[in-house]
N, C-alpha and C positions, 0 to 999 in steps of 0.2 A: 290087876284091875282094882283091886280096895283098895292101891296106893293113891291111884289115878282118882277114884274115889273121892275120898277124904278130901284130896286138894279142891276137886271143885266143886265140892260140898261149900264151904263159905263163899264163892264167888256167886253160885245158884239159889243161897240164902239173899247173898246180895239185891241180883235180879229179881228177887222174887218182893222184895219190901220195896211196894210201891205205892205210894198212898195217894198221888194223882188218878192212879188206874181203877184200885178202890172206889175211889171217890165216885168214879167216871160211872163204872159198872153202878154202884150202886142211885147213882141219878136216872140209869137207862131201866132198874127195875123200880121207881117209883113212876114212871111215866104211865098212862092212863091207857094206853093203845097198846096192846101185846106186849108188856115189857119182856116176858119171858124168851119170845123168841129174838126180839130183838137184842139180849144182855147174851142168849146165846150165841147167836151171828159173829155178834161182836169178838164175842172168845174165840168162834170160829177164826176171824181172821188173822186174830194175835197170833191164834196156835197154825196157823197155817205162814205168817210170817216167819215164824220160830224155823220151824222146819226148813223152809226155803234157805232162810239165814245160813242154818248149820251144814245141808248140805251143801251149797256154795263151798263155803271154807274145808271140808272135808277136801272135795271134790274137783275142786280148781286153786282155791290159793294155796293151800297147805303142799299139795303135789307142786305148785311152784315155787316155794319155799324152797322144799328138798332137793329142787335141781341146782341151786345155787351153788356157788364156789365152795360157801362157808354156813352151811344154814344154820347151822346151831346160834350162830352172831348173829342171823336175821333175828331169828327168831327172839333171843333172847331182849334185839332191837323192840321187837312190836310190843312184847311185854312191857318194855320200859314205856315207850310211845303210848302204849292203854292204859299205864299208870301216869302218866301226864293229862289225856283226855276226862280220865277223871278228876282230878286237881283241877282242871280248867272249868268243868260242866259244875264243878261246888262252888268256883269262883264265880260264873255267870248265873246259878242258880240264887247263891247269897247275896251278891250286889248289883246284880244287871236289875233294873228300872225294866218293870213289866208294865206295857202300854193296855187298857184296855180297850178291847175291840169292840167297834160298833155292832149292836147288834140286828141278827139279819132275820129275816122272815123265815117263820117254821115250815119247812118242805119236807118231805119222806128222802128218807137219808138213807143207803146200804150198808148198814150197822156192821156187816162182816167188810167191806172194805175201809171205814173206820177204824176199824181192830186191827186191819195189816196197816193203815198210813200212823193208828197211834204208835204200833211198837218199830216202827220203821223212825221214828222222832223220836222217841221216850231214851234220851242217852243215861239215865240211869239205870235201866233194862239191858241196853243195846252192849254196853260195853265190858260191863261183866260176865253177859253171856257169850261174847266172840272170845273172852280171854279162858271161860272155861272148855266150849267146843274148842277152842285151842289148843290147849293143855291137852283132851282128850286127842287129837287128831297127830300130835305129838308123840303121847303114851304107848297108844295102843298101835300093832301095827294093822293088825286085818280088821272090812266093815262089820263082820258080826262081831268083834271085839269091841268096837265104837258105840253099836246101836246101843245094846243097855245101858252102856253110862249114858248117853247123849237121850233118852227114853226120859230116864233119874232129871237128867238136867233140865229139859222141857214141863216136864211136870211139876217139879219143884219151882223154875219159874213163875208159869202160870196157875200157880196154887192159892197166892192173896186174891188177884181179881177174878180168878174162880169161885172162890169162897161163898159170896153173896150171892150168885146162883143156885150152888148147891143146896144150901141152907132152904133157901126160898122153892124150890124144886121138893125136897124131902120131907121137911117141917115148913110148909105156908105159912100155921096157924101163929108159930111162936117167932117167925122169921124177925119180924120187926123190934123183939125183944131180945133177940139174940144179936142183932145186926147195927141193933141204937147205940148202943155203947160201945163197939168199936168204931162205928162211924165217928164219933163223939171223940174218942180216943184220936184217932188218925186226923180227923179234922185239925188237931191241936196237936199233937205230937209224933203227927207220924212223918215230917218232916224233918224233924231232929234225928227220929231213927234212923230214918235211912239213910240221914248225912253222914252221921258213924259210921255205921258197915262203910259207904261208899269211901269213904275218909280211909279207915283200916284196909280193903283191898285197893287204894290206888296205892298206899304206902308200902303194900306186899307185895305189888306186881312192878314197883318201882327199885324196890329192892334186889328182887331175886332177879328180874332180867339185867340187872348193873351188872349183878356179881358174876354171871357167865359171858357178860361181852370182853 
């Protein structure tokens, strides 16, 4: 289990530096109308996609995996395959021409189904976490074996765009001084960041599935 561990410690580090989501969470708790519940909602839905996510792949693809001729070649195929998707998602992230959208009239919006359609889009999120619920669905053989890591992996995920709720939930008073300078921070570099991580594990998961097909 600490082997299993360790590995998708960096890919869960990965998913977790996410500076659009930040960004996001943190505009829903400056909003004038319940931000609270609605910056919670929202988590709700991320983490309620999360979950969906990984039990799918536990639970229907992973077991189709294993019935194959040769799974260990699939396998080691998808790895390489999610190390391409990310190479690809830096390429359209760094040079694709972002149009901006007309904008539309403010309506009451279901903030938790926002939070499942964000992380359901977000392939900086999405692709890291399928390669680490991977790894684990791989590792471990029995579900109570899975849970904890895959517990580690969701939380650590959803730990950056948590953050600014917590914060604002425990300390109100000091939130905005505790919150202004990472905003400030991520506004400006937290693009860079997490083009590294993402850069470094697409080049990890492109490596290690070559080397066992």
């Amino acid at each position: 289990m600490l082997a299993t561990l360790a590995r998708i410690l960096p890919l869960a580090l990965t998913a977790a530096i996410n500076p659009t989501g930040l960004l996001l969470v943190m505009s829903i708790l400056s909003s004038k109308e319940d931000p609270g519940k609605k910056s919670r909602s929202f988590l709700l839905g991320a983490l309620m996609f999360l979950i969906v996510l990984g039990l799918l792949i536990t639970f229907t693809f992973h077991p189709a995996v294993q019935q194959a001729k040769n799974p260990n070649r699939i396998s080691a195929a998808i790895d390489v395959l999610l190390g391409l998707l990310i190479f690809l998602a830096l390429g359209i992230s760094k040079f694709g021409k972002r149009k901006d959208k007309p904008k539309k009239k403010q309506r009451k919006r279901p903030f938790a189904v926002i939070g499942f359609l964000y992380m359901l889009l977000n392939a900086s999120t999405l692709i890291p976490f399928i390669a680490a619920t991977k790894i684990i669905s791989d590792q471990e053989p029995g579900f109570w074996d899975k849970l904890p890591l895959f517990a580690v992996l969701v939380l650590i995920t959803m730990s950056m765009i948590s953050l600014p709720v917590i914060v604002s939930s425990l300390f109100p008073e000091q939130a905005e001084r505790v919150l202004g300078p990472l905003k400030s921070f991520m506004a400006r570099h937290g693009r860079t960041v997490a083009d590294v991580f993402f850069l470094a594990m697409a080049v990890y998961l492109f490596i290690y599935g070559a080397r066992r097909i």
